[in-house]
C-alpha positions in Angstrom: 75.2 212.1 61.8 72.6 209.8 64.3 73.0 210.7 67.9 71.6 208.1 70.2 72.0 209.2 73.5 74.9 211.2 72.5 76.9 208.0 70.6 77.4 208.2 66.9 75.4 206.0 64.0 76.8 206.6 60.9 74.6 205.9 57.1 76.5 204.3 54.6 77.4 207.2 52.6 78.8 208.6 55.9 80.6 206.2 56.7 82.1 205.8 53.2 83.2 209.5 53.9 84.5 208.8 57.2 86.9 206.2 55.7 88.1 208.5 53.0 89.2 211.3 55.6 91.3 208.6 57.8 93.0 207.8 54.2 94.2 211.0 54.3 94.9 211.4 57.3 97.1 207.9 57.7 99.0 208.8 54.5 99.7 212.4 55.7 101.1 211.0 59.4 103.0 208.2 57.9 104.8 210.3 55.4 106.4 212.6 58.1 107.2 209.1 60.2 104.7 209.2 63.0 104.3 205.0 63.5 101.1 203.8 64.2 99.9 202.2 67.8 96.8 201.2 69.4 96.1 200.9 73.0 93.1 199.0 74.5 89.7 201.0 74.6 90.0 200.6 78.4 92.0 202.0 81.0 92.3 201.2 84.3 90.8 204.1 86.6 93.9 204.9 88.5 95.5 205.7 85.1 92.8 207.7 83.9 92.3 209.5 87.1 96.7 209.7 88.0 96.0 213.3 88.2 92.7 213.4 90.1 91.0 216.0 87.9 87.5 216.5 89.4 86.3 217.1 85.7 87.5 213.0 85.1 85.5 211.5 87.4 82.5 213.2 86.1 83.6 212.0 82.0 84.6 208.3 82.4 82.0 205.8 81.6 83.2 202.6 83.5 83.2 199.3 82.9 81.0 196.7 84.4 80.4 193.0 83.7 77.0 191.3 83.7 78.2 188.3 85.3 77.8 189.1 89.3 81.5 187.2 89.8 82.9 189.8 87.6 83.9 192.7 90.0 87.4 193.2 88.7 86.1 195.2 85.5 84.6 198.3 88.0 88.8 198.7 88.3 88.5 200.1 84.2 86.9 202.6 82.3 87.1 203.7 78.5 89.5 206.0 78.1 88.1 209.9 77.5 91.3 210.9 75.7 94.1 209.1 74.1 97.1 211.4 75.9 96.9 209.5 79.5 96.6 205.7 78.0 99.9 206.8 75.5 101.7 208.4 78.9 101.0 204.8 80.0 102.2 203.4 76.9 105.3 205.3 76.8 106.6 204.0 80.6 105.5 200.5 80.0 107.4 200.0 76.8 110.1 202.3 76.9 112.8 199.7 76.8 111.8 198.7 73.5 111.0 202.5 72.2 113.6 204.7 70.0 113.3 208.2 71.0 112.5 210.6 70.1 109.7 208.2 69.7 107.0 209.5 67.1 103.3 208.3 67.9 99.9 208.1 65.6 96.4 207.0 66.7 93.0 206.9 65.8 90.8 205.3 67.9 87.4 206.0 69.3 87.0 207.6 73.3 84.0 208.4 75.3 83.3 211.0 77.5 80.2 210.9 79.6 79.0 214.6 79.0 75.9 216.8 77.7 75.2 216.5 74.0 75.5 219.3 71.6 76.5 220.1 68.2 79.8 219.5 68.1 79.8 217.2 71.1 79.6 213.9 71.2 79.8 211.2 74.3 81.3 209.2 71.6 84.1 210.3 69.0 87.2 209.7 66.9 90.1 211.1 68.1 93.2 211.7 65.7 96.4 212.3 67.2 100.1 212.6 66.7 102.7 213.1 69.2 106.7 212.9 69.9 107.9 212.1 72.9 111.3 212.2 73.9 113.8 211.7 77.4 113.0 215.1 79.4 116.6 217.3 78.9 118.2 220.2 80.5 119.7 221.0 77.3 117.6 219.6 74.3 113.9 221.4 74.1 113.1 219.7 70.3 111.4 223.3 69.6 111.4 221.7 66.0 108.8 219.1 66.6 106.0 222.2 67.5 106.2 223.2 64.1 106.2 220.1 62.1 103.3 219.0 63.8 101.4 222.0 62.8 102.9 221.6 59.1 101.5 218.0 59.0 98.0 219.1 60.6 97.7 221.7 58.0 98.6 219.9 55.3 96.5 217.4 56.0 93.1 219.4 56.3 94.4 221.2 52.7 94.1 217.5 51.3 90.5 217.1 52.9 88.8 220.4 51.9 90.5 219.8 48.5 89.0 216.0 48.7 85.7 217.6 49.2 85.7 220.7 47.3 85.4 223.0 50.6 85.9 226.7 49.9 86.6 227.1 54.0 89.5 228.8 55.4 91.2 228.3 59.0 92.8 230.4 61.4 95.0 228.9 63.5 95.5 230.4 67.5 98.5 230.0 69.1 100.2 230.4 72.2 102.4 229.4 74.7 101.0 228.8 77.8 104.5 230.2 79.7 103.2 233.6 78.5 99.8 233.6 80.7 101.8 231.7 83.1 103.8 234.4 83.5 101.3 236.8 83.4 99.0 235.5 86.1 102.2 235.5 87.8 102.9 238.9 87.7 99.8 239.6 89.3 100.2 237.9 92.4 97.8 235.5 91.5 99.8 232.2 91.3 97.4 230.1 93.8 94.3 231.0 91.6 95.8 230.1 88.2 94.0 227.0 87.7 90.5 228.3 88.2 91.6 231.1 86.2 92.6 228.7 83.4 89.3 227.1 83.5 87.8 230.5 83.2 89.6 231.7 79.9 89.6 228.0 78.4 85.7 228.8 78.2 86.0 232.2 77.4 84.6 231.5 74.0 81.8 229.4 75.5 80.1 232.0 77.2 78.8 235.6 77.1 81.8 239.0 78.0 79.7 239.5 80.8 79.4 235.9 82.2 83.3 236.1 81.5 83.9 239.0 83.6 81.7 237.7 86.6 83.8 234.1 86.8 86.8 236.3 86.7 85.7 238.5 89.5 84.1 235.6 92.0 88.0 234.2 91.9 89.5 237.5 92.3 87.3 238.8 94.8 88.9 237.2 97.8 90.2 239.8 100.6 93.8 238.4 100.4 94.0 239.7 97.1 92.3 242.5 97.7 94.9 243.7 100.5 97.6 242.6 98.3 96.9 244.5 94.7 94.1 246.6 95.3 90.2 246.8 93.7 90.2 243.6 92.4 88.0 244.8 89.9 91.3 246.1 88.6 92.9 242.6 88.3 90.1 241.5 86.1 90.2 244.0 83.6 93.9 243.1 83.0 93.3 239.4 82.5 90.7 240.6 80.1 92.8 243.3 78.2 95.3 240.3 77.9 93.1 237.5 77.3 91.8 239.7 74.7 95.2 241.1 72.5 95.7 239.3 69.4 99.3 240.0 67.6 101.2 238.6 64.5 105.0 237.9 64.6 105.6 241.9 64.2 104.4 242.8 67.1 104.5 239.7 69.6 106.8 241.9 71.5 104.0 244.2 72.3 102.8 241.4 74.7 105.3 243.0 77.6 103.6 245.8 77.5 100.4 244.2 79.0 102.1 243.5 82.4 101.5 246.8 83.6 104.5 248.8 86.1 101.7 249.8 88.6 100.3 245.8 88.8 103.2 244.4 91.2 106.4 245.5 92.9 109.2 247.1 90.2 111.0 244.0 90.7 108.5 241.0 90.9 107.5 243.1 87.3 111.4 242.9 86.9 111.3 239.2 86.9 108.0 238.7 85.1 109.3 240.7 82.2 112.7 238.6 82.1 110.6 235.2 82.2 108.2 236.6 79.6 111.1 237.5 77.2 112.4 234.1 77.0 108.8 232.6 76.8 107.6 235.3 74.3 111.4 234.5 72.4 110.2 230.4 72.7 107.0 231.3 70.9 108.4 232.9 68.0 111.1 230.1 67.2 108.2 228.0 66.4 106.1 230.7 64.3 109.7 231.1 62.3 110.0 227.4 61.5 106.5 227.5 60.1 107.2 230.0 58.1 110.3 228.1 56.9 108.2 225.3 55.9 105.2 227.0 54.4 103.1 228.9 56.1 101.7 232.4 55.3 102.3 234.9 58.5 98.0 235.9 57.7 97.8 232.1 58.5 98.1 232.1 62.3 97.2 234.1 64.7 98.6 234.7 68.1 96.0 234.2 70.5 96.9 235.0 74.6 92.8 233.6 75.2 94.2 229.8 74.1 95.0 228.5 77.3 94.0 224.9 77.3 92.5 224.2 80.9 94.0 221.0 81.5 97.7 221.2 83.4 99.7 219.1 81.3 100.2 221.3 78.8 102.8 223.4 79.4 104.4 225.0 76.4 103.1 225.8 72.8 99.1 225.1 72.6 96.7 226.3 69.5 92.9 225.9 68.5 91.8 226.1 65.1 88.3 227.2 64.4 86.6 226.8 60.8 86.4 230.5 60.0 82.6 231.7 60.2 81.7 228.7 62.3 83.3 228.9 65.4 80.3 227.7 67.3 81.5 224.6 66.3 84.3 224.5 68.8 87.8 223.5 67.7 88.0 221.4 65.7 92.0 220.3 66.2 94.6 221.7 69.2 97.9 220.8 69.8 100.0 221.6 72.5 103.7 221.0 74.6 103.6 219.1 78.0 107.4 218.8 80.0 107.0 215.4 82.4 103.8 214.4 81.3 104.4 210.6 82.6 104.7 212.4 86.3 101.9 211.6 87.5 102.2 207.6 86.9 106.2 207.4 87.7 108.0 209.8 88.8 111.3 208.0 88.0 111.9 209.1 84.4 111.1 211.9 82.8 109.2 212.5 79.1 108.4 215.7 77.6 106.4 215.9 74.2 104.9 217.6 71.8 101.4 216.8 70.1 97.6 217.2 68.4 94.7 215.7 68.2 92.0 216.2 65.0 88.7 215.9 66.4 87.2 213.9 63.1 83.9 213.5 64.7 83.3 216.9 65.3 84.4 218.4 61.9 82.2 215.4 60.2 79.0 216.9 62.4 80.4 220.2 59.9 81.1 218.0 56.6 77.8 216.2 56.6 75.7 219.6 56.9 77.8 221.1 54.1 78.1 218.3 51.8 74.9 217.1 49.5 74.8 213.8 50.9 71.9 212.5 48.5 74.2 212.5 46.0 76.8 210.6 47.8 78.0 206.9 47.1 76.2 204.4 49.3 77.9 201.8 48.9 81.9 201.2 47.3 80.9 199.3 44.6 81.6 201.1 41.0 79.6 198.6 38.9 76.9 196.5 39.0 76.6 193.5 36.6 72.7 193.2 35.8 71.3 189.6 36.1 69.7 188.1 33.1 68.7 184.3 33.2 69.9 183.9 29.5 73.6 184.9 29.7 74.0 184.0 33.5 77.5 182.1 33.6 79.0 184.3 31.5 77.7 187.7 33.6 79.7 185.6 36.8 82.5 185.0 34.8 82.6 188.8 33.9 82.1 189.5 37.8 84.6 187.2 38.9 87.2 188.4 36.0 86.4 192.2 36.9 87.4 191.9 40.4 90.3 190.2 39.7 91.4 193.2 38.1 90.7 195.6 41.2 87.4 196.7 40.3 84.7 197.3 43.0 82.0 195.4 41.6 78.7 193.6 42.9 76.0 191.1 41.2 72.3 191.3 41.5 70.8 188.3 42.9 68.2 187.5 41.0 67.2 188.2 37.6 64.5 190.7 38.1 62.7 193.0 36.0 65.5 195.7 34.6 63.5 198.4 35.6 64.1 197.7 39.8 68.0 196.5 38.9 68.7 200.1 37.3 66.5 201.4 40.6 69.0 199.5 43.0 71.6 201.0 41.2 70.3 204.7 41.6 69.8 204.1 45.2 73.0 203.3 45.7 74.7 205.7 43.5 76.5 203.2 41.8 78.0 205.1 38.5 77.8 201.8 36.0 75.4 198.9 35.0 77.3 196.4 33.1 74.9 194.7 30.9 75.6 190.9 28.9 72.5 190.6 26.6 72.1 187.2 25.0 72.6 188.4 21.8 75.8 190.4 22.4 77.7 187.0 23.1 77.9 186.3 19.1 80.1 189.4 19.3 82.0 189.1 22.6 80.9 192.3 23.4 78.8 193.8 26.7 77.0 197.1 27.4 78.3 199.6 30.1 75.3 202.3 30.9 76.5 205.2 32.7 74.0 205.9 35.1 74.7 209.5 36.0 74.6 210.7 32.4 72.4 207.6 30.7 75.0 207.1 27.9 76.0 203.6 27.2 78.8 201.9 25.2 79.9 198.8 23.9 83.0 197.0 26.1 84.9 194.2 24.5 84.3 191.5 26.5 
């Protein structure tokens, strides 16, 4: 895929690819009832800044007019996800919603960062979400797992689309868990520069890891509270660390060590952790329900997901051997996610985004492009002078039918028709000699194997 200046610039026969994966990806959302929606490309700024993240104000690319009398477009930006505009959405249309209201999108967002592989200041987002009427007594822990079914079914289709012998692991979590966690060590006021920490844990070296940890940990407060903080971080990292399976999730209470806070703020931590740990594997027993091989999924307690509206389940899935590439699709639980633009009613949710730009950066390296289609024509009718009219008849009969077919121009030497072809991977020349007209017959050449044979016409 072209980069310039970090936004995307697609060749035909990527392109033609791109479109193929929505397919699948619009058929697979649809069939589990997730209606499609499209919100404008811009946002105002206080909607995409509600929650005054500093990491926003860096991201958004604003919005300026080149008319000097047009001030009032500095008020929006492009949106840099699709999760704050549907928040919006949600509140301005509820009326007219039916909830549990199910959501799909695919629309293009910009972020203003450094480019990489994998990153992109411009990119397709692919999301699903439910959203329903916040309750005290209805937690919809179903929706976490169909979400994941439809995700995974819908990569299967892809790497099966494109003959990929790739595997994925999905990580999961629940963010409760290292809620609770950071909790029990006395650490609540630093949890979200901790998050930020372990959210790009796999971004950086163990040791660059352990020195972020230690600069927040380090403060004397803590220090006079639970001792060498040196202590503290080796406990996030044991915990960040652990990986477990549904057999031995429960091991996860172990990690909140006796000596790491007061018998009964531990006494409490463990209660809380219980009913998170309990949360988690009602969703992990659902998937397996539905389909899902336990070797599948991984429990992960390193996926935290920096940002703080999620607030229950959250995943990433890495393309096994590649994860360099970052994730290429997370999901995760969020309890009054409208909160920060009205506090009057309350939503919670459940969602996931497919980040189809980044796993096309993947495709396009793996794939033999050369040998791609170019174009989405099948056939190509080859112009002679002689038999003219009836070749347009042919085309015009042909794509009546459904057929992807084009007509060459002019009637140039064979030679450069067949070479137009071959460029463009079209897989059959459709050729009306003069001759062949006595018979009501044409020639179809099939221009991956060079075999040709007579069509009635």
């Amino acid at each position: 895929m072209l980069k310039v200046w970090g936004f995307s610039e697609l060749k035909p026969e990527q392109k033609i690819i791109e479109e193929q994966i929505f397919d699948i990806v619009k058929k697979n959302y649809r069939q589990f009832g997730y209606t499609p929606i499209e919100t404008p490309w811009v946002e105002r700024n206080e909607v995409l800044t509600a929650k005054g993240w500093w990491e926003v104000w860096n991201q958004i690319l604003g919005v300026y007019g080149l008319a000097q009398w047009a001030t009032d477009l500095k008020k929006y930006s492009l949106h840099f996800d699709l999760t704050i505009p549907f928040a919006r959405y949600v509140l301005d249309y509820k009326a007219e919603l039916t909830f549990p209201f199910k959501r799909s999108q695919i629309q293009k967002v910009w972020r203003w960062e450094r480019q990489q592989r994998g990153r992109s200041r411009e990119f397709y987002q692919a999301d699903i979400d439910v959203i329903w009427e916040e309750s005290e007594t209805k937690d919809y822990l179903f929706y976490d797992s169909e979400v994941i079914n439809i995700w995974y079914k819908t990569y299967l289709e892809i790497f099966e689309k494109f003959n990929l012998d790739l595997k994925i692991k999905i990580n999961i979590n629940n963010k409760k868990i290292i809620s609770g966690f950071i909790w029990a060590l006395w650490l609540w006021e630093k949890f979200t520069e901790i998050s930020i920490v372990i959210d790009n844990k796999e971004k950086i070296s163990s040791e660059e890891f352990e020195k972020k940890l230690g600069e927040i940990c380090s403060s004397p407060l803590w220090k006079g509270i639970i001792g060498e903080f040196w202590n503290v971080v080796k406990k996030i990292i044991n915990f960040t660390s652990f990986e477990a399976n549904y057999e031995n999730i429960d091991e996860i209470i172990q990690l909140v060590s006796p000596h790491s806070v007061s018998p009964k703020g531990r006494e409490v931590a463990t209660e809380e952790l219980e009913k998170w740990i309990l949360e988690l594997k009602s969703v992990l027993k659902n998937l397996y329900l539905m389909w899902l091989n336990k070797e599948d999924i991984i429990i992960n307690l390193g996926i935290i997901r920096g940002l703080d509206y999620y607030t229950g389940t959250i995943f990433e899935t890495f393309i096994e051997w590649d994860r360099k590439l970052w994730s290429i699709a997370s999901w995760w639980r969020y309890e009054d996610f409208t909160k920060h633009l009205d506090r009057k009613t309350k939503f919670s949710g459940v969602g996931f985004s497919m980040w189809i730009t980044r796993f096309e950066d993947y495709l396009f390296e793996k794939l033999d492009m050369e040998n791609k289609a170019k174009t989405t024509s099948e056939y190509l009718i080859i112009n002679f002078e002689q038999t003219i009219e009836e070749s347009l008849k042919l085309y015009n009969n042909l794509s009546k039918t459904g057929k992807k077919v084009e007509f060459y121009p002019e009637s140039e030497k064979l030679k450069k028709q067949f070479r137009y072809a071959d460029n463009k991977n079209i897989k059959y020349c459709i050729l009306l000699w003069e001759w062949e007209l006595e018979k009501n017959i044409y020639t179809m050449k099939n221009m991956e194997t060079g075999e040709s044979e007579e069509v009635s016409l």
